[in-house]
C-alpha positions, -999 to 999 in steps of 0.1 A, spaced: 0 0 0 17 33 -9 15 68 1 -2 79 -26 -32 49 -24 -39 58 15 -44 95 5 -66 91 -24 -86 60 -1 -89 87 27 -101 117 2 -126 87 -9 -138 78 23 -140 113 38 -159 126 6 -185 103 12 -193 102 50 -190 140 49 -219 137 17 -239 109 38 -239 129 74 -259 155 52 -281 132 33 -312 120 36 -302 89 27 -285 86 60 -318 85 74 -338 63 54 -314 35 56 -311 37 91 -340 54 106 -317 75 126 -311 110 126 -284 137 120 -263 132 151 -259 95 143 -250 103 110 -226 130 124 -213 105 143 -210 72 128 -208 90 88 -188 117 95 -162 108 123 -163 69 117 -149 81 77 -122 102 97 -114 79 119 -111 54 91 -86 78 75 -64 85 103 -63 46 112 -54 40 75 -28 67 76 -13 59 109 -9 20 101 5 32 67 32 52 87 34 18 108 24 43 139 -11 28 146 3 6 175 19 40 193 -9 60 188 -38 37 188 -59 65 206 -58 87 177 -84 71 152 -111 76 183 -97 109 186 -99 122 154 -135 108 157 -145 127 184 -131 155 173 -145 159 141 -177 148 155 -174 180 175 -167 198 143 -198 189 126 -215 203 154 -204 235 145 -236 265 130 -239 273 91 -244 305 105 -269 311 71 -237 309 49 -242 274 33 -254 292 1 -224 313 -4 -250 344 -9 -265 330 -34 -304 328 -20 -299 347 12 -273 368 23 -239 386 9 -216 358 -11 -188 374 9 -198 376 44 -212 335 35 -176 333 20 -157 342 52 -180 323 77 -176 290 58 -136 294 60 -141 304 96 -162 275 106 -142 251 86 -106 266 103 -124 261 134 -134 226 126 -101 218 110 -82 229 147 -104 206 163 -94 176 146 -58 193 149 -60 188 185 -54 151 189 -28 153 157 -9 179 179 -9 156 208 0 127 187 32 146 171 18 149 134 13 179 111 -18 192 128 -11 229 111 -25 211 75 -65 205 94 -71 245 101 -56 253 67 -73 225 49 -107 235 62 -104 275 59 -108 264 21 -150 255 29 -156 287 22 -140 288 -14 -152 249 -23 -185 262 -14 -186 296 -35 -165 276 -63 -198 247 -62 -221 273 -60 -208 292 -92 -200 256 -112 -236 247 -104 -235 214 -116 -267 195 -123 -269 156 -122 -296 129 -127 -286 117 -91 -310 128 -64 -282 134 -41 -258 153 -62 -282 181 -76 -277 213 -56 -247 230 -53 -240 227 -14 -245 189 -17 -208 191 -41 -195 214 -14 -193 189 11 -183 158 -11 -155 175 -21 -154 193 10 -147 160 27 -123 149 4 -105 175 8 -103 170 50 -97 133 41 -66 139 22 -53 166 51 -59 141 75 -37 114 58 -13 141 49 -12 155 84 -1 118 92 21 110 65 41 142 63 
């Protein structure tokens, strides 16, 4: 397994729990609600990529606490308000303002799954940055405007957070295998 196969696994994973803990599917194929799906869809894929990661770098056994961790932690994250800016301005609000708040949110989500990297000795500095760049993936889906066949994939905030997720996904492996 190679560097390079762990991150793009972890960008994989992280794109879609981040999609599914905002998706109704989460809910019809388990009759639970958002903070399961925060839970087991969002942390469980960042857990996932940190154990991946960590056992790649053949540090799993040191820091077997971290994969629970980074769960917790991002759980935590998700938790986080939209503060109205999940349309980047587009139907309510000023694009800017929505802009800034999404990077805020996602720097502050990003130093929470930092935390435990910090502790652990990785490059926790690449979470914060990573997820300062919500706000642009979000304006950037919201000017692209794609439109799919796929229930799932048709508005513009719903490619936000896949590729919102991969981005976090490949930071976390990164922040690991640096």
């Amino acid at each position: 397994m190679t560097a390079a196969f762990v991150a793009l696994a972890s960008a994989l994973i992280c794109a879609a729990g981040y999609r599914l803990r905002g998706s109704v599917l989460w809910s019809r194929w388990t009759g639970r609600g958002v903070g399961t799906a925060r839970i087991v869809a969002w942390g469980g894929s960042c857990a996932l990529a940190a154990a991946l990661a960590a056992l790649h770098a053949g540090d799993l056994s040191a820091d077997w606490w971290l994969p629970p961790a980074v769960l917790a932690a991002s759980y935590g994250a998700s938790t986080l308000p939209q503060w109205g800016s999940i349309d980047a301005g587009r139907r309510d609000g000023v694009r800017w303002r929505d802009v800034l708040l999404q990077s805020l949110r996602g720097a502050i989500g990003g130093a929470a799954v930092a935390a435990p990297m910090w502790l652990a000795g990785e490059a926790w500095w690449i979470l914060p940055v990573a997820g300062a760049m919500a706000g642009p993936i979000y304006d950037g889906a919201w000017t692209l405007d794609v439109k799919t066949s796929h229930a799932e994939l048709d508005e513009p905030a719903e490619w936000g957070e896949l590729i919102l997720g991969a981005v976090m996904g490949l930071a976390i492996a990164a922040a690991i295998l640096i």
